[in-house]
N, C-alpha and C positions, 0 to 999 in steps of 0.2 A: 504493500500500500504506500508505504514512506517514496519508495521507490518512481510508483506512480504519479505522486505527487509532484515529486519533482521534475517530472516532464511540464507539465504545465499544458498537455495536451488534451484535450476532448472532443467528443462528437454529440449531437444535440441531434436525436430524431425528433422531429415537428419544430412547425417554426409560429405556431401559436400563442396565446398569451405565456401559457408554462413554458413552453420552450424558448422564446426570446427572452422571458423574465431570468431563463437558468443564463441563458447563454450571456444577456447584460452581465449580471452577477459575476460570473466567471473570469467575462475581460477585461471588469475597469480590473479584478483580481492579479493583472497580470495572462494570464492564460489566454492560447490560442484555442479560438472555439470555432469548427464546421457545425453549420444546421445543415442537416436534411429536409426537405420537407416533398410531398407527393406534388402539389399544389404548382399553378404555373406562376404564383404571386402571392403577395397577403392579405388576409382574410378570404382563404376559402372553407375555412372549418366555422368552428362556435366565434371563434375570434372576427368573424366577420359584422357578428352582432351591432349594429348600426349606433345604439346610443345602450349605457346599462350604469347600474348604482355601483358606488363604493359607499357602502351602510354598513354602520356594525349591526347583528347578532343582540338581542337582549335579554335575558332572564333574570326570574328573580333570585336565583339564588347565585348569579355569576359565573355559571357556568364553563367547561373548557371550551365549549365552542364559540359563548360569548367571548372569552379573554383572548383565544387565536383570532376572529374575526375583529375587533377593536383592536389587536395588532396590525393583521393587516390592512384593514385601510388604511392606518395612520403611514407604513410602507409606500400603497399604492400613492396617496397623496403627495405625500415626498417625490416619489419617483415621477407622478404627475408632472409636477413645480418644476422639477428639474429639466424636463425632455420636452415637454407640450405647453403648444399657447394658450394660454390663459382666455377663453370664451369662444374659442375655437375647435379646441381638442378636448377639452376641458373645462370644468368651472366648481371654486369651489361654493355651492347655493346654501349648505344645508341642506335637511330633508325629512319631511314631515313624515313620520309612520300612523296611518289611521289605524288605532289600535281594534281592529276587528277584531269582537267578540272576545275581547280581551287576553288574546294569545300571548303579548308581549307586556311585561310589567318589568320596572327599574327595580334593582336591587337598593334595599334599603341605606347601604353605603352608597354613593353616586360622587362621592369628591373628586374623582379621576378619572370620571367614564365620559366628559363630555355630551349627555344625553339626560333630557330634563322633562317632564309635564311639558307639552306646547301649550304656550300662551293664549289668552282668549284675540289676541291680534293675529294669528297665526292660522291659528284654525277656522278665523273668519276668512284669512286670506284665502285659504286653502277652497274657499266656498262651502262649508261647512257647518253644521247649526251648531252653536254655543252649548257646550258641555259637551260635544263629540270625544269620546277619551282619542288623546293621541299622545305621540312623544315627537319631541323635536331633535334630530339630530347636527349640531353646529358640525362637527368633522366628517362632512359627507357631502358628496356629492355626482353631479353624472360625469362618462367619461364614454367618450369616442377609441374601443376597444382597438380598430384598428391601426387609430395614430399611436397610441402605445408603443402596437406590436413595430411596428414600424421604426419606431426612435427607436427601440430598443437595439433589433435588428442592426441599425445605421453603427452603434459600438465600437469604435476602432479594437481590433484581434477576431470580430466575428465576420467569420465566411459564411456566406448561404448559398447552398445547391439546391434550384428550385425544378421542380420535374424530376426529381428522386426520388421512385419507391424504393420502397425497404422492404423487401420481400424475408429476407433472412438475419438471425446476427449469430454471431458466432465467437466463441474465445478462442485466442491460436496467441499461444504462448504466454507473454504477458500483455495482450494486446487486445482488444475487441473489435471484430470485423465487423460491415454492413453489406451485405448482399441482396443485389435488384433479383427479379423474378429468373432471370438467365444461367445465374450462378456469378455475375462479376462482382468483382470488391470495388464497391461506391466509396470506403473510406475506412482507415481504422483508427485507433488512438490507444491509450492506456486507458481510458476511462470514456465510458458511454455512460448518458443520458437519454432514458425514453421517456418520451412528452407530445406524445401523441396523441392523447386521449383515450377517447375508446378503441380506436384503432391499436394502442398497445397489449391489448391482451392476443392481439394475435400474434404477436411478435415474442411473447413472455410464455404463451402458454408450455411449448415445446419446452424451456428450459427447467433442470431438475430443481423439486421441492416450490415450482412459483405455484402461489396458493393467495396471491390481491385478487379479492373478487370483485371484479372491476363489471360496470354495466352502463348502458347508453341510457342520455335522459334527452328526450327530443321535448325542443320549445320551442314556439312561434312569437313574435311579435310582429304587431298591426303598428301600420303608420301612414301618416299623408303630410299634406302640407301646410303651411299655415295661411300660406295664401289664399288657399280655400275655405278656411273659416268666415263667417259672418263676422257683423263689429258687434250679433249679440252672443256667438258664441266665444269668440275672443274676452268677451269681459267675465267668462266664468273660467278662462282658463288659471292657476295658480302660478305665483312668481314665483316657484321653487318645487321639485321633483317631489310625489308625493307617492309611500309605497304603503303596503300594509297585505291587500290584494292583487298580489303583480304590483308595476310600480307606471308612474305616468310622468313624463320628461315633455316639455314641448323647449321651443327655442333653439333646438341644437340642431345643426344640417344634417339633413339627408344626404344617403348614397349618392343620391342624383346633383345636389348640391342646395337645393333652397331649402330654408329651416322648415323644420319639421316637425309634428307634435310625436311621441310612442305610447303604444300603450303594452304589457304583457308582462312575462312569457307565458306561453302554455306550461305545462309540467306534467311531461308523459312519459314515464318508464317503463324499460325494455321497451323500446324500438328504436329501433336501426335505422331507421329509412325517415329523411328529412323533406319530402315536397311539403312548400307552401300550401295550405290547406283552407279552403271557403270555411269549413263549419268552424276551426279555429279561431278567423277572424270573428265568427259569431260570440266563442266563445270570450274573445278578448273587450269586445262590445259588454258584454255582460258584465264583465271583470271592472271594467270602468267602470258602469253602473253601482257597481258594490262598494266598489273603493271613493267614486267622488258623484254622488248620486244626479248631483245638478246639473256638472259638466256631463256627466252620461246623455243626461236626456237631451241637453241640449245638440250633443255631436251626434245624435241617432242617426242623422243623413250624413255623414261621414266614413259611414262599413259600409258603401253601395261595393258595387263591381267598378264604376268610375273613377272613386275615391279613392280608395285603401289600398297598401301596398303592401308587402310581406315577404318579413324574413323568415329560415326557419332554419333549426343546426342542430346537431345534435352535440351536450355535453357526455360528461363520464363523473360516476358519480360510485361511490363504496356505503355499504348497509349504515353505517355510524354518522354522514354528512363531511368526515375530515376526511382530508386527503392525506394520500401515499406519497411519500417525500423521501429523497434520500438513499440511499444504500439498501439494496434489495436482500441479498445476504452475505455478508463479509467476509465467510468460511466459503461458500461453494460457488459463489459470482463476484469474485473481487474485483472492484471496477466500474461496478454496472448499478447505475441509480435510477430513481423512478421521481416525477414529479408529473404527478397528474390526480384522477377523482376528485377533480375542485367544484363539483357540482354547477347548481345553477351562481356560486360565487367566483366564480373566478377572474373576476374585476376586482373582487377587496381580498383574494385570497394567492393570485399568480405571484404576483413583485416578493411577496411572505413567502413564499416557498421555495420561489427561484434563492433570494438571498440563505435561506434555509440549507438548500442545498451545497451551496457555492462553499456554504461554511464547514460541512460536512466535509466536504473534497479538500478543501484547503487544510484541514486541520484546523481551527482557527474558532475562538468564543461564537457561539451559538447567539443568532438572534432573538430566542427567545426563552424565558426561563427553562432549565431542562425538565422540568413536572408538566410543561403544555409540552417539548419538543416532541416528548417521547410518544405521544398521543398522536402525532403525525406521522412519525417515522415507518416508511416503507417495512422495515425488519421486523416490524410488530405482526403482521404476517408472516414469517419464516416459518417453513414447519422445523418442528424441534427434533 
């Protein structure tokens, strides 16, 4: 391993949010990093996702998922600030969570979490009746997943080979190979990174003792433009991203380029298969309804077939909500790391992982206390 280290070399399958976030980490590190990715450019996976939160996580009793997710925002934000334009790529707004049905409740300690009772100014802005329970989050806000992947990428030490499948990998010596469907070696290094997604369990399955039970979560989001709003449905839109049920972003550009309102995601596990889907839009329509009842009714002529546009991707996602990170098993696959199962978070949970990793490979203090690391860590599935 020491040995490895000192090369300072690696290879990153996927060139997605997890996989750019490992490969950033890596090179300000010093390290030369190759991405692979299957794709002709970026954002053809989940990372294509047009507009999505970085929110933390809430419970009341402070939970490990709550304290990993209020790490990583705080990550993605920084990394944000650092790489991406401020109203462009990013913005930091805040973000209102309508507390439906009371899922979400603050822990009785709150001095360091950032996250409060919203205001009766807040949840009127939000267009919402007074005593609506909600919470307000100040360290949150939307982000344009592809400009991310993209800065990230830009790295000086990272290479990207785009139009590379990975059909196979393989350990040869102290080295690990990548092999397209043919049988040729795409690349090797002392140290591999899979960051694929769901795509990686097909890559992992073959190898001995690999036991991540890794599975595909297909989501849709609905969207159009703002130009097509009325001046009475513009005035119930909110000045700040509002989640609770699915989450609602207007302001930020579209793929296409003029700004745009969102509404979503779906959240459908086990399946594989990503077309943009009619009844989804319905059901994102409805989602708005629940989540900001006013602004629903008012945008009801915004889900035609003229109107609404649609993305849909598929993430990767493990039975617990954390993600696999990290060294897969240090005895039988030395070398060979995993960062991916970031679910429907992988905007406030990639930049945390990726750094995660990078710290792991490097030798080097851990980003985060070691009582949440280990709850992340890839080897928590090794079989014994």
């Amino acid at each position: 391993m020491s040995s490895a280290c000192e090369t300072r070399q690696a290879l990153v399958i996927g060139a997605g949010l997890s996989g750019s976030a490992v490969a950033h980490s890596l090179a300000v590190r010093g390290w030369s990093v190759t991405v692979l990715d299957q794709a002709a450019g970026v954002g053809a996976g989940a990372s294509g996702l047009p507009a999505g939160l970085a929110a933390p996580h809430v419970s009341p009793d402070n939970n490990v998922l709550s304290r990993i997710t209020r790490a990583g925002v705080q990550a993605t934000l920084q990394r944000a600030q650092a790489l991406l334009r401020s109203g462009t790529d990013w913005a930091l707004t805040g973000v209102l969570e309508h507390n439906l049905a009371g899922k979400r409740r603050l822990p009785s300690d709150t001095s360091d979490h950032r996250s409060a009772p919203a205001s009766a100014a807040q949840i009127a802005a939000a267009g919402l009746p007074q005593g609506t329970p909600a919470l307000w989050h100040e360290q949150a806000g939307w982000i344009r997943p592809q400009q991310l992947v993209a800065a990230q990428l830009r790295t000086p030490g990272v290479q990207v080979g785009w139009s590379q499948a990975v059909h196979t990998i393989e350990r040869r010596d102290q080295t690990w190979a990548v092999l397209n469907a043919q049988g040729d070696t795409l690349a090797q290094a002392p140290w591999l990174v899979v960051a694929s997604a769901f795509d990686s369990l097909v890559l992992l399955q073959p190898l001995p003792g690999f036991t991540v039970p890794l599975g595909p979560l297909r989501g849709q989001v609905s969207f159009g433009h703002m130009t097509n709003l009325t001046d009475a449905q513009r005035r119930w839109l909110p000045p700040f991203p509002v989640n609770g049920h699915g989450s609602f972003i207007s302001g930020v550009p579209t793929p296409e380029g003029p700004l745009g309102w969102f509404i979503g995601a779906t959240f459908e596990r086990d399946c594989s298969l990503s077309p943009v889907r009619l009844e989804d839009h319905h059901a994102n329509r409805l989602r708005l309804n629940t989540l900001l009842p006013a602004l629903g009714e008012a945008m009801a002529n915004q889900f035609g077939p003229e109107q609404v546009y649609g993305w849909a991707g598929l993430r990767c996602t493990l039975p617990n909500r954390l993600p696999a990170v990290g060294p897969i098993d240090r005895l039988r696959l030395p070398g060979l790391c995993l960062s991916t199962g970031m679910g429907a978070r992988g905007i406030s949970l990639a930049v945390l992982c990726g750094e995660l990793t990078a710290a792991w490979m490097n030798q080097e203090a851990l980003p985060l206390p070691e009582d949440l690391a280990k709850h992340l860590s890839a080897e928590r599935f090794a079989a014994t």
